[in-house]
VOKE-339545 format. One line per field, with one value per atom (N, C-alpha, C): residue in three letters; x, y, z; residue number from 1. Coordinates in steps of 0.05 Angstrom, whole numbers. Example, Ala and Ser with C-alpha at 12.3 -4.5 7.8 and 13.67 -1.06 7.14 Angstrom:
<recs>
r <- ALA|ALA|ALA|SER|SER|SER
east <- 264|246|264|257|273|258
north <- -114|-90|-66|-45|-21|1
up <- 156|156|156|142|143|157
k <- 1|1|1|2|2|2
</recs>
This chain:
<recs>
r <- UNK|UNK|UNK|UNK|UNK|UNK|UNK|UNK|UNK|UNK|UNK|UNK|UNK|UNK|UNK|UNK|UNK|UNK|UNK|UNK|UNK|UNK|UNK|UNK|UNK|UNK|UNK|UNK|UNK|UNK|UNK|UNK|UNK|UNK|UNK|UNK|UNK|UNK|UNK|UNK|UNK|UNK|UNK|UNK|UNK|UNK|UNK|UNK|UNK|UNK|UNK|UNK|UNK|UNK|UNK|UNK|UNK|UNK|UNK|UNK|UNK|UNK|UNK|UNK|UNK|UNK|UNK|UNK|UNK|UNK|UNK|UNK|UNK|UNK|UNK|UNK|UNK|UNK|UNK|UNK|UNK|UNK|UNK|UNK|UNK|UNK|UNK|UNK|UNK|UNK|UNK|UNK|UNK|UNK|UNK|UNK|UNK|UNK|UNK|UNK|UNK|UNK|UNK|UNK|UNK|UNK|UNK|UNK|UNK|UNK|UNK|UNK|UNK|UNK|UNK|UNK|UNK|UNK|UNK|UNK|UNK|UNK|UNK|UNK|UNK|UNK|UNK|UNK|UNK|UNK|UNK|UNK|UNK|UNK|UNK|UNK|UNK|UNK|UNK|UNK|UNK|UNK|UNK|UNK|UNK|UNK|UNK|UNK|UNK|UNK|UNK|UNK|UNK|UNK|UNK|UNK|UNK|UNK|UNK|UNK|UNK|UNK|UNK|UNK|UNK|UNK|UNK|UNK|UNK|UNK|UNK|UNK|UNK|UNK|UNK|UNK|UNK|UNK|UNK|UNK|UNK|UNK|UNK|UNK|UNK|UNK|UNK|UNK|UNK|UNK|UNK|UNK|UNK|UNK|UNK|UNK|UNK|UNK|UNK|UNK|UNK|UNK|UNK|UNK|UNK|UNK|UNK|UNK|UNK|UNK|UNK|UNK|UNK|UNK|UNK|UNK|UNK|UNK|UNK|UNK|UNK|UNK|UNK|UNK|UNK|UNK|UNK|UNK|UNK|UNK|UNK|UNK|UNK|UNK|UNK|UNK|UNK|UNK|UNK|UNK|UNK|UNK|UNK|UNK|UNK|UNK|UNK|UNK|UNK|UNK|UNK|UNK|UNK|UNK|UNK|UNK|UNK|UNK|UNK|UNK|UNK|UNK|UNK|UNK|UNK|UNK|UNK|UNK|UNK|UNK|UNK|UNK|UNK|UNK|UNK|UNK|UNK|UNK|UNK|UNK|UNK|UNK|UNK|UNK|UNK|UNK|UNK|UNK|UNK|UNK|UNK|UNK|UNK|UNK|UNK|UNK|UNK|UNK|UNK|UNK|UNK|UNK|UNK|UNK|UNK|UNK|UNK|UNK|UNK|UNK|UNK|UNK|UNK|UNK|UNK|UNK|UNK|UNK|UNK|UNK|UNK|UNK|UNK|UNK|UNK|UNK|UNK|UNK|UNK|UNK|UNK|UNK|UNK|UNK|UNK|UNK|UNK|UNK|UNK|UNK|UNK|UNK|UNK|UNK|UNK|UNK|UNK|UNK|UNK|UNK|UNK|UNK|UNK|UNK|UNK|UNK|UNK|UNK|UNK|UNK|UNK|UNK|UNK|UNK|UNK|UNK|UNK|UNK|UNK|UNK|UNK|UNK|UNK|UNK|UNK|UNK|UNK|UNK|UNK|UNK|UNK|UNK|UNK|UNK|UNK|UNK|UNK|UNK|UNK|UNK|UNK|UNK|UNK|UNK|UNK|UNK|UNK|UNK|UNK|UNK|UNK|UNK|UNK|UNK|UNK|UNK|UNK|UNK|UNK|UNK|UNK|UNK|UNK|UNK|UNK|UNK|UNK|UNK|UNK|UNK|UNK|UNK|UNK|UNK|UNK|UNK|UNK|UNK|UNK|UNK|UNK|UNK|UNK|UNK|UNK|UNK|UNK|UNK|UNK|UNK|UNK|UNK|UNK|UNK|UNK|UNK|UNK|UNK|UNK|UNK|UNK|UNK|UNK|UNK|UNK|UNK|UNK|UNK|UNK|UNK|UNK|UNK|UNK|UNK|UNK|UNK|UNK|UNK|UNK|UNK|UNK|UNK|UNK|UNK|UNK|UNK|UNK|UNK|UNK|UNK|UNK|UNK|UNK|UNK|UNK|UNK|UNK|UNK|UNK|UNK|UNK|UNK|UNK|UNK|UNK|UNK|UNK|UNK|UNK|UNK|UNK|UNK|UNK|UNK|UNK|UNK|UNK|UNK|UNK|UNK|UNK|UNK|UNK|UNK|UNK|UNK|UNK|UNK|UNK|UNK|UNK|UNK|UNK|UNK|UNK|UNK|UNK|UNK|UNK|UNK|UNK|UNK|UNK|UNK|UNK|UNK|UNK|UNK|UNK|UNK|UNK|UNK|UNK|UNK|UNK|UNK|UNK|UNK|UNK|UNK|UNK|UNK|UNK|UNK|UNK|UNK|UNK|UNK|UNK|UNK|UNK|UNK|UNK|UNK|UNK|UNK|UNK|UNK|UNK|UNK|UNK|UNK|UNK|UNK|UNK|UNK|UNK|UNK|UNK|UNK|UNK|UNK|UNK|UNK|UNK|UNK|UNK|UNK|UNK|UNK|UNK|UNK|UNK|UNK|UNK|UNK|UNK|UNK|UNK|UNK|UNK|UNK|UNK|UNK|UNK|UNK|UNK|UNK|UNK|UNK|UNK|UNK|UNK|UNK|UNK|UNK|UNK|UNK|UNK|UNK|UNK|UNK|UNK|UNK|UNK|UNK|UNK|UNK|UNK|UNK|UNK|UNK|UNK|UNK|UNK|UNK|UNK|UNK|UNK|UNK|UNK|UNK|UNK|UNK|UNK|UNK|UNK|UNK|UNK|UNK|UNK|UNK|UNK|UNK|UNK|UNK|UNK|UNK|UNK|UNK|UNK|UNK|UNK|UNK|UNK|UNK|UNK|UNK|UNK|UNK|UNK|UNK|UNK|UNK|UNK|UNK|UNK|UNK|UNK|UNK|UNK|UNK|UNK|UNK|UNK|UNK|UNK|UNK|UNK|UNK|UNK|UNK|UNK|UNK|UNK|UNK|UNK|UNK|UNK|UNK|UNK|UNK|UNK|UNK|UNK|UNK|UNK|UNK|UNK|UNK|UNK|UNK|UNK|UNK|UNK|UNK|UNK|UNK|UNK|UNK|UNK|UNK|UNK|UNK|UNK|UNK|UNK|UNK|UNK|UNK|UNK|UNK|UNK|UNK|UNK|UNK|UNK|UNK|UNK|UNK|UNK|UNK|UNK|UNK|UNK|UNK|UNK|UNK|UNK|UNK|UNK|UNK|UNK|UNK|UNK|UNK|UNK|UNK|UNK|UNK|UNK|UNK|UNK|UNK|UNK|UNK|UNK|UNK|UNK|UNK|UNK|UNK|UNK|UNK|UNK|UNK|UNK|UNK|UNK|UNK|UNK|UNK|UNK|UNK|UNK|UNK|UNK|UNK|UNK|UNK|UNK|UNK|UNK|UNK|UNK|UNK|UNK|UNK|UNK|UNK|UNK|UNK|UNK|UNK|UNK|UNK|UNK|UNK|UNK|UNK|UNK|UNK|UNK|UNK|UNK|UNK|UNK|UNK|UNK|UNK|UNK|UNK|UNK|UNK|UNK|UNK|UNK|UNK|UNK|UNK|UNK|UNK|UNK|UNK|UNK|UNK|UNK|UNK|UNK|UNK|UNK|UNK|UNK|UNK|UNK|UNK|UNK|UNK|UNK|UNK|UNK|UNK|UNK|UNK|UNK|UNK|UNK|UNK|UNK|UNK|UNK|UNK|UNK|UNK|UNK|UNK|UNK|UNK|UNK|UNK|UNK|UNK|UNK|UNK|UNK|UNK|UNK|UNK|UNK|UNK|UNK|UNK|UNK|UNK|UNK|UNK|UNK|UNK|UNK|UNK|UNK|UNK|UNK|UNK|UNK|UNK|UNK|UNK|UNK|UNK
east <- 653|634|611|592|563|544|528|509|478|467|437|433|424|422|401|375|345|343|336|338|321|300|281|294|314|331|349|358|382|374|354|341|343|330|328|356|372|392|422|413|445|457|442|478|492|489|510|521|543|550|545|533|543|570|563|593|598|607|608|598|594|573|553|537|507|502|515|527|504|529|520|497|477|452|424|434|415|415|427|420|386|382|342|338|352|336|359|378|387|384|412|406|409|384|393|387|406|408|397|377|378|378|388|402|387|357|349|307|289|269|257|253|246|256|274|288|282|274|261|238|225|202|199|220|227|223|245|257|228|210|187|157|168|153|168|186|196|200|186|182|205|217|250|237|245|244|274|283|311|321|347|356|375|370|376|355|351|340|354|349|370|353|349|324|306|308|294|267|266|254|226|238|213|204|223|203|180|194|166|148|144|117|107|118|101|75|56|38|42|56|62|76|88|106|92|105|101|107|109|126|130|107|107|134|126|141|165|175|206|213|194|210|200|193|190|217|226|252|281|276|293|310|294|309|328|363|367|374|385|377|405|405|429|436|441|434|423|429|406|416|401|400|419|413|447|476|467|500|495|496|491|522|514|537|549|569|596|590|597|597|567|548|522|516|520|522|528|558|580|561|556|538|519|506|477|478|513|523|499|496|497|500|473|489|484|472|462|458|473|460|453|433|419|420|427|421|429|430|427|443|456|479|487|466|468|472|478|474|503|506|515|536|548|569|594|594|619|628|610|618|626|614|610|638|655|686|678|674|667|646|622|598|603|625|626|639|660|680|666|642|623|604|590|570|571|559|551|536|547|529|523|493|473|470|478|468|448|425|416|408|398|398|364|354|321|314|337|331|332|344|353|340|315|299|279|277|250|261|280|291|281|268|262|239|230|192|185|212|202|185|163|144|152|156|158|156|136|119|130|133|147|166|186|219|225|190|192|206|174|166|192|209|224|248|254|274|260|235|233|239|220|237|252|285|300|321|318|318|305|288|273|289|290|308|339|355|377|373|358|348|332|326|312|288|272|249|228|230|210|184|175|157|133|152|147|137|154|144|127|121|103|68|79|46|49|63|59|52|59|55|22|11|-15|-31|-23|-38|-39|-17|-26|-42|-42|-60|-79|-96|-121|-129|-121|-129|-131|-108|-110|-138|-143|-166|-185|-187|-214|-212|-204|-202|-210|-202|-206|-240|-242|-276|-292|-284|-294|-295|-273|-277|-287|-287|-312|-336|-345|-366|-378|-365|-372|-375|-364|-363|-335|-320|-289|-268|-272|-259|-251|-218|-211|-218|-217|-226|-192|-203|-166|-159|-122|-113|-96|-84|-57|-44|-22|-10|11|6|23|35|60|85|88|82|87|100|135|153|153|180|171|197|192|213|213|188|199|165|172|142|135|154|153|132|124|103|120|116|127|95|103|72|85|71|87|67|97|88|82|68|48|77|95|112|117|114|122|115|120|117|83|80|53|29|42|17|14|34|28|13|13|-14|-29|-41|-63|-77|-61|-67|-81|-72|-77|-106|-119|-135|-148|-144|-172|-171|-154|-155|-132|-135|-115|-101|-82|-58|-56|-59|-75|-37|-19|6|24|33|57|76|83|109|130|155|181|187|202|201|235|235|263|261|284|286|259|258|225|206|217|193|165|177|166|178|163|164|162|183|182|173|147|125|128|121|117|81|77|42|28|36|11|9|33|20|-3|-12|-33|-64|-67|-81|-96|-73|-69|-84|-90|-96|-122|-143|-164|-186|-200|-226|-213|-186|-178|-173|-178|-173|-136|-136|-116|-99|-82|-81|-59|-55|-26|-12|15|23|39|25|44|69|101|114|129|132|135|120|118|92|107|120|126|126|103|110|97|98|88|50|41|12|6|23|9|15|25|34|19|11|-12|-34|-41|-72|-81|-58|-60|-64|-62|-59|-95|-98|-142|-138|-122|-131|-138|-125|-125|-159|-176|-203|-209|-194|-204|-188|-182|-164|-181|-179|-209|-216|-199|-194|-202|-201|-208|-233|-236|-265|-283|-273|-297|-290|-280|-280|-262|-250|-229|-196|-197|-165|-167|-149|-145|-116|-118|-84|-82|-59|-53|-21|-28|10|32|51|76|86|64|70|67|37|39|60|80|98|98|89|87|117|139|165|176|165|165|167|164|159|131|125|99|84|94|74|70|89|82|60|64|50|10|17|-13|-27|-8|-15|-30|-4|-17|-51|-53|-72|-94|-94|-114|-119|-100|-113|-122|-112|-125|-154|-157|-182|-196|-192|-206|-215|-203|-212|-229|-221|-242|-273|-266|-296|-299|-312|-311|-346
north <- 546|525|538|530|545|516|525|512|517|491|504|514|535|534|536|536|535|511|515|483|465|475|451|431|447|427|412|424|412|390|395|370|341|356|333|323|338|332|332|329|340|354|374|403|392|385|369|394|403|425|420|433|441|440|425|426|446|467|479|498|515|553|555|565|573|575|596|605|593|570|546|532|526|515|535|562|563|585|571|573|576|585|592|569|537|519|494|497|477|448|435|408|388|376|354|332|326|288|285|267|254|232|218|194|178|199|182|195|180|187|210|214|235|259|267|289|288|270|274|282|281|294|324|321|366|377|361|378|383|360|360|390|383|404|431|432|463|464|445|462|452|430|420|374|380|341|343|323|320|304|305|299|285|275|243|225|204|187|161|161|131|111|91|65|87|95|109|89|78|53|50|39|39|69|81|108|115|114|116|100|78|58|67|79|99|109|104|117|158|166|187|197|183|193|196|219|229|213|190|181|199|204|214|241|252|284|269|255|243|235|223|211|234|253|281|293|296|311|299|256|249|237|239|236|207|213|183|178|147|132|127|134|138|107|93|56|64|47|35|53|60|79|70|40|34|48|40|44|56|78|88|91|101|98|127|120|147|156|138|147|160|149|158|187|189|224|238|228|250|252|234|240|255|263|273|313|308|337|355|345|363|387|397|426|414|403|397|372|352|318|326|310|309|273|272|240|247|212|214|193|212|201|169|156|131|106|122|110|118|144|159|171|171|179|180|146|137|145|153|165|192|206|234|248|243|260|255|235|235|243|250|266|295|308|329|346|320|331|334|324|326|349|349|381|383|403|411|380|373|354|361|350|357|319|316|293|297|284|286|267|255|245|235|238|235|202|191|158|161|187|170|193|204|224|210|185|171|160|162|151|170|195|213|224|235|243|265|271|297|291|310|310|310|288|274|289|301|309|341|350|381|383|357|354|361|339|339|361|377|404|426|421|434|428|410|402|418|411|427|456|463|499|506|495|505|498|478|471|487|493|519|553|556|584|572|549|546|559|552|550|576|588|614|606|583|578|582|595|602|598|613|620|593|574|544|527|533|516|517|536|557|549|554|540|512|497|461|460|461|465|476|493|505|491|480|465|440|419|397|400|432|443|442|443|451|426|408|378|367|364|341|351|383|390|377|385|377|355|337|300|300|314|321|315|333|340|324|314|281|265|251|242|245|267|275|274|281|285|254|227|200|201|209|205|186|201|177|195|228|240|228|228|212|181|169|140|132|114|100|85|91|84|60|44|34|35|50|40|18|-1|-24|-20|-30|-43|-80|-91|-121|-128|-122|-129|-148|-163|-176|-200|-222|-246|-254|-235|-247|-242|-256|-257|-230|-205|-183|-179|-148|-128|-106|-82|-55|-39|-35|-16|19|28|60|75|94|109|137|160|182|199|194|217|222|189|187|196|187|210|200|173|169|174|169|179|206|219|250|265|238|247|233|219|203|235|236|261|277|286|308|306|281|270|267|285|279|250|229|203|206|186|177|162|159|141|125|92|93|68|61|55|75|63|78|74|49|31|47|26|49|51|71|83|71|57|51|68|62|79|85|109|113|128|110|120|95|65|50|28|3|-16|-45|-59|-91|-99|-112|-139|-162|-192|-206|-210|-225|-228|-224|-237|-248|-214|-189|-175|-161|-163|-157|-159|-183|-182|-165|-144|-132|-108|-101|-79|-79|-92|-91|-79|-70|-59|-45|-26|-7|-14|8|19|9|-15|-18|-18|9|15|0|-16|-30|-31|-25|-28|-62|-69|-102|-101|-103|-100|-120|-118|-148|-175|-194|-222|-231|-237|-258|-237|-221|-213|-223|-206|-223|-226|-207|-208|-227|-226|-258|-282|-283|-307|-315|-291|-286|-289|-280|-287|-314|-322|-361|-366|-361|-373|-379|-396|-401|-380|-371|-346|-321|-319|-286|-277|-290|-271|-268|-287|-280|-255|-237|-210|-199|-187|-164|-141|-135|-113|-126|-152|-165|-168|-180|-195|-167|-149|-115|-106|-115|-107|-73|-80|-48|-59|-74|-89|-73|-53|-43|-45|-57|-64|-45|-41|-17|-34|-28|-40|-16|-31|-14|0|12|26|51|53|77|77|93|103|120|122|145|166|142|163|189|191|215|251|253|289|291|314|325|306|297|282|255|253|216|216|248|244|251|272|263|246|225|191|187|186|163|165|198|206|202|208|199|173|151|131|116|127|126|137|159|164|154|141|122|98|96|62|60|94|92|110|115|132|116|90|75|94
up <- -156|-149|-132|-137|-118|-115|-98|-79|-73|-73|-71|-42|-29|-11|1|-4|10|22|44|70|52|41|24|10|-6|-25|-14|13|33|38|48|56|44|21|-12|-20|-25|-45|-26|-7|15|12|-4|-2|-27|-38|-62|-74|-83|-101|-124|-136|-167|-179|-199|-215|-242|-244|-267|-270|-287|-294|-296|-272|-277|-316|-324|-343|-372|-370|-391|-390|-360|-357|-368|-356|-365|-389|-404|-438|-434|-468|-468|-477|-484|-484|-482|-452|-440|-456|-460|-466|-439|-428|-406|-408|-400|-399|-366|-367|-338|-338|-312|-309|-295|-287|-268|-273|-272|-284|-276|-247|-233|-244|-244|-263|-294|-304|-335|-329|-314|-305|-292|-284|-272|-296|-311|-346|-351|-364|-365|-354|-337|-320|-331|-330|-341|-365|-388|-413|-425|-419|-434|-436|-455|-463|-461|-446|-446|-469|-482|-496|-496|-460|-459|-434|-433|-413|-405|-382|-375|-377|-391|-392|-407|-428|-442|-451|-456|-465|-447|-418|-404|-393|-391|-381|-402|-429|-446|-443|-436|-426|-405|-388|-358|-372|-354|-361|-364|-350|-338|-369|-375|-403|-432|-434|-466|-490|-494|-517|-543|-548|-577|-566|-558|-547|-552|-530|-522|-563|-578|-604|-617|-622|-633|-635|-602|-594|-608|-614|-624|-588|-566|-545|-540|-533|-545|-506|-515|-490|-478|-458|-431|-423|-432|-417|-394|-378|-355|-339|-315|-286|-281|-276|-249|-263|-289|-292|-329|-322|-351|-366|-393|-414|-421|-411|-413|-441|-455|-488|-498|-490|-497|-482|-460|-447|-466|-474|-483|-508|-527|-554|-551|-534|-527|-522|-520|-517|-493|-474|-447|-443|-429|-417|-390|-381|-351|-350|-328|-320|-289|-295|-265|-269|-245|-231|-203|-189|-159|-144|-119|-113|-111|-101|-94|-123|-145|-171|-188|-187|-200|-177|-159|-144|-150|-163|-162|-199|-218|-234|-240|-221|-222|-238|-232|-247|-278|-283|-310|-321|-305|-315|-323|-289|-296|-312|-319|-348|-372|-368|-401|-392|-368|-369|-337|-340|-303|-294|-279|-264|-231|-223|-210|-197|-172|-164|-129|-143|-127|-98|-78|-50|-52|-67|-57|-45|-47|-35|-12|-1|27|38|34|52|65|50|54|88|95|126|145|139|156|155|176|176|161|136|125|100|99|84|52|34|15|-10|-7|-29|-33|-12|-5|-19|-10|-19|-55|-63|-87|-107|-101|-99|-105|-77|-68|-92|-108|-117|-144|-154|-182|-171|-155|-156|-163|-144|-140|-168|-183|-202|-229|-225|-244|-235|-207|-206|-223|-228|-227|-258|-277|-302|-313|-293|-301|-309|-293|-307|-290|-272|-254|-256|-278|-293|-303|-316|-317|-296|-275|-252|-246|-237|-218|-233|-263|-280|-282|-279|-277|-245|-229|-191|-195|-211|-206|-216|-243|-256|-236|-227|-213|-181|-173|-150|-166|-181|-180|-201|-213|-212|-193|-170|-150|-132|-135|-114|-124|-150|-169|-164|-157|-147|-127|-106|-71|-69|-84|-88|-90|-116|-119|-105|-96|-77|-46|-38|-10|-25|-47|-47|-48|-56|-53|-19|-5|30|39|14|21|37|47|63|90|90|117|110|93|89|89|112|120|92|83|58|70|60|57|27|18|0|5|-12|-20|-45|-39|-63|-49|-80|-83|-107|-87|-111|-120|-145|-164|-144|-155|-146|-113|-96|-68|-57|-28|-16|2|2|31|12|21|18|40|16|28|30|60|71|68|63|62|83|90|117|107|134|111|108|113|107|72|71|34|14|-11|-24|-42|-44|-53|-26|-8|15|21|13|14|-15|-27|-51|-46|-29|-21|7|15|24|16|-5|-18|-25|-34|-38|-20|4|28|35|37|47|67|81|107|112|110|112|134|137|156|165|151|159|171|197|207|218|202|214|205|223|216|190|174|152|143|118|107|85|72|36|29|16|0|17|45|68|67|66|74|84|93|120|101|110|88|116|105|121|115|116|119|108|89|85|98|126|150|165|157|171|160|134|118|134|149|167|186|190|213|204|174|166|170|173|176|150|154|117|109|112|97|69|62|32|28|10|2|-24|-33|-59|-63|-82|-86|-120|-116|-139|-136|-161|-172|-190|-184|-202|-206|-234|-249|-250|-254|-268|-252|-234|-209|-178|-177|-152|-136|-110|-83|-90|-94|-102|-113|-144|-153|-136|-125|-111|-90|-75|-45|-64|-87|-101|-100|-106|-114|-74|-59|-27|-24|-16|-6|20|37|41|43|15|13|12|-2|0|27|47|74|90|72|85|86|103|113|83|77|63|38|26|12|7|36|34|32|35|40|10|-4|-32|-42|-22|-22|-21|-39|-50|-79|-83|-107|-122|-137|-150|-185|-186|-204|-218|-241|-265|-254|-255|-250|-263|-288|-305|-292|-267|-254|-230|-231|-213|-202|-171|-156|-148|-163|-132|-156|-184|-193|-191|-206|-206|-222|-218|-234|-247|-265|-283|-270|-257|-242|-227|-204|-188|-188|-218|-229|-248|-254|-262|-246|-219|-194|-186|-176|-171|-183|-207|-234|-229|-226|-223|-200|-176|-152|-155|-160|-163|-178|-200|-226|-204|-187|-180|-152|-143|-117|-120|-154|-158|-190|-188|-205|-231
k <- 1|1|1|2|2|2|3|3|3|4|4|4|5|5|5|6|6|6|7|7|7|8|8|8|9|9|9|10|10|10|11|11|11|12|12|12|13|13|13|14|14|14|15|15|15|16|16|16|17|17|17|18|18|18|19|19|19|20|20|20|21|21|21|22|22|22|23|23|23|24|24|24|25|25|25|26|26|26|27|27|27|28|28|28|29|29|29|30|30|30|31|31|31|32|32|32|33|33|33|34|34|34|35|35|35|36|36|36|37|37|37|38|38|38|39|39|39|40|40|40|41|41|41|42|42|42|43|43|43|44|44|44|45|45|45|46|46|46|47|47|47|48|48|48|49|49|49|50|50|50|51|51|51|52|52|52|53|53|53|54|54|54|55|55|55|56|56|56|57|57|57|58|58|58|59|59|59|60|60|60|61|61|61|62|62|62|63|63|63|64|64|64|65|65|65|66|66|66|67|67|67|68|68|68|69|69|69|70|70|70|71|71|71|72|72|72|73|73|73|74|74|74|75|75|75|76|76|76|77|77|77|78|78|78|79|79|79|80|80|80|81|81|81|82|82|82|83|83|83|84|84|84|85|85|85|86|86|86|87|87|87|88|88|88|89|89|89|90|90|90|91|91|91|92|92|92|93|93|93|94|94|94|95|95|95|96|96|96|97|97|97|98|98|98|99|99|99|100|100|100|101|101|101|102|102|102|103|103|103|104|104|104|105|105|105|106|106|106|107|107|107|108|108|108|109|109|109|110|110|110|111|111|111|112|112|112|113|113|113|114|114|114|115|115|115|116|116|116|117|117|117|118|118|118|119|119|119|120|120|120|121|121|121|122|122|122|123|123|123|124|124|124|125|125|125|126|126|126|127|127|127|128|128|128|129|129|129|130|130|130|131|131|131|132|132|132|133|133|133|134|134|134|135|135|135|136|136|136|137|137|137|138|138|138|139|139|139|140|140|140|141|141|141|142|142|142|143|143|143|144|144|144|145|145|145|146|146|146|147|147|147|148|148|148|149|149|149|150|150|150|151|151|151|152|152|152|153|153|153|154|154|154|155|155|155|156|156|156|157|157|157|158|158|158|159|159|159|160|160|160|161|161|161|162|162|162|163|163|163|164|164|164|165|165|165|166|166|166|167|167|167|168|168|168|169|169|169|170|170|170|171|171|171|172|172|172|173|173|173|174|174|174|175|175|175|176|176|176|177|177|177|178|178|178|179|179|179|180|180|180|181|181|181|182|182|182|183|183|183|184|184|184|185|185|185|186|186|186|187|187|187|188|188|188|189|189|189|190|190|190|191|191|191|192|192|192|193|193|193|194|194|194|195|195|195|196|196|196|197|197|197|198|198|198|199|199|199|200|200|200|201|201|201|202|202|202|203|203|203|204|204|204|205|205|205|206|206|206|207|207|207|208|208|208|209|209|209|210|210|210|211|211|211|212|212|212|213|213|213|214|214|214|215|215|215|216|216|216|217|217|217|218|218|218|219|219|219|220|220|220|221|221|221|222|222|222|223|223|223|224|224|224|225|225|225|226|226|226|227|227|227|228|228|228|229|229|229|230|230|230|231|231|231|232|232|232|233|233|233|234|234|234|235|235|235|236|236|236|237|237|237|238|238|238|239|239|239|240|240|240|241|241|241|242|242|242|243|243|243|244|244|244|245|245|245|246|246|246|247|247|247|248|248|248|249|249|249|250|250|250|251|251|251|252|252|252|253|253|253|254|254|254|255|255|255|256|256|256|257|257|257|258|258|258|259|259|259|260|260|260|261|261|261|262|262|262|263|263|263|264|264|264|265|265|265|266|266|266|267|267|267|268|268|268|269|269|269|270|270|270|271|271|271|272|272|272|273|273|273|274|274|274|275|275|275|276|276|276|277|277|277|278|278|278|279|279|279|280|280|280|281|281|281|282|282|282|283|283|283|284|284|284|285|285|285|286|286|286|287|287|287|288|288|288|289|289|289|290|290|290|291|291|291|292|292|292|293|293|293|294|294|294|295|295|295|296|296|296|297|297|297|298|298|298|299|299|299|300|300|300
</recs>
């Protein structure tokens, strides 16, 4: 049994062991199933369509996703995250599952009887002031050394450095450098609003982007803060990027209120709302969706 051991990944994934032979993963073209989207997106990044997905279905509607690629490969579908299908793994014949502990824990004996399984922690980093986006980062690496794909990473990591700059640019050169952000989440069925703090992982690409994170309440899962509407208020003209998820969330519901045009942030015309198709808590490709369209809407 062996272990990742670079603090970066420690961080991320808690030390989780590996189950099973370097050996067998990194075959020259690994079969992986992931159980969880973020990791279809590593694979991704290193040059592998996995040849399984959990909610295969909607990850292909992500903006961030390949469809055509994923039904090229023939990629079949893992049932749902929460609780994926034993029988469908085992059909998909595995060399490597990646998913994550808080989902996938309590199956794990049975994952690892079918391939090496890999569970990963990234929910519960968001509880701490470590830099989000690093962790990411840190998980494809070490994930690419596990794989012998070094090589791969290293050109997907370069390639999304020198887009997100080429955005950077853009945007200073409008005069939006340091322009206070808030990202918002307005989930679906209830009235909160999640403010995200800069440790996270979409404000650490709002970052990146020469903008400023201008929330810094205490940090839950993800690395954000459940509000109440009325603290919306409180935010004042900032730049407010928000994702709406699902047709009954809190947004539509605050839209319909006679006071919402009177939010500062409103009334200054810097309320920007985005489909839940773009998902920031990704890998590679999510996180140059997001960006892409952050920048689409503040350099109109």
């Amino acid at each position: 049994m062996t272990q990742w051991t670079r603090r970066r990944f420690l961080a991320s994934a808690g030390a989780l062991p590996l189950i099973g032979q370097r050996a067998r993963a990194a075959a020259a073209t690994p079969r992986i199933v992931a159980l969880e989207w973020r990791y279809a997106d590593h694979a991704r990044s290193l040059g592998l369509v996995p040849v399984g997905i959990a909610d295969l279905n909607a990850y292909a509607e992500q903006a961030s996703s390949d469809s055509e690629a994923l039904r090229m490969a023939g990629t079949l579908d893992m049932g749902r995250r929460q609780e994926p299908s034993i029988e469908a793994v085992i059909a998909a014949r595995p060399d490597l599952i990646l998913g994550v502990v808080f989902r996938h824990e309590r199956i794990r004996p049975q994952l690892a009887a079918i391939a090496e399984t890999i569970l990963f922690a990234y929910t519960q980093t968001g509880r701490s002031d470590d830099d989000q986006l690093a962790l990411m980062l840190g998980e494809l690496t070490d994930l690419a050394r596990h794989l012998d794909r070094e090589t791969e990473a290293a050109r997907s990591i370069h390639a999304f450095d020198r887009e997100i700059d080429g955005m950077a640019r853009d945007i200073a050169a409008k005069g939006l450098r340091d322009a206070p952000v808030v990202f918002a989440q307005f989930p679906n069925g209830v009235n909160a609003v999640r403010l995200f703090t800069p440790s996270s992982l979409p404000c650490r690409l709002l970052e990146r982007l020469g903008l400023k994170p201008a929330w810094d309440g205490p940090s839950e899962g993800f690395g954000f803060t459940t509000v109440g509407p009325e603290r919306l208020l409180s935010l004042g003209k900032v730049h407010v990027l928000a994702v709406a998820v699902g047709t009954d969330n809190s947004y539509t519901r605050l839209e319909r209120n006679p006071l919402w045009p009177a939010m500062p942030f409103v009334a200054a015309g810097r309320f920007h709302v985005m489909s839940d198709l773009v998902w920031p808590f990704g890998g590679l490709p999510a996180a140059l969706s997001f960006t892409r369209t952050v920048s689409g809407m503040l350099l109109p």
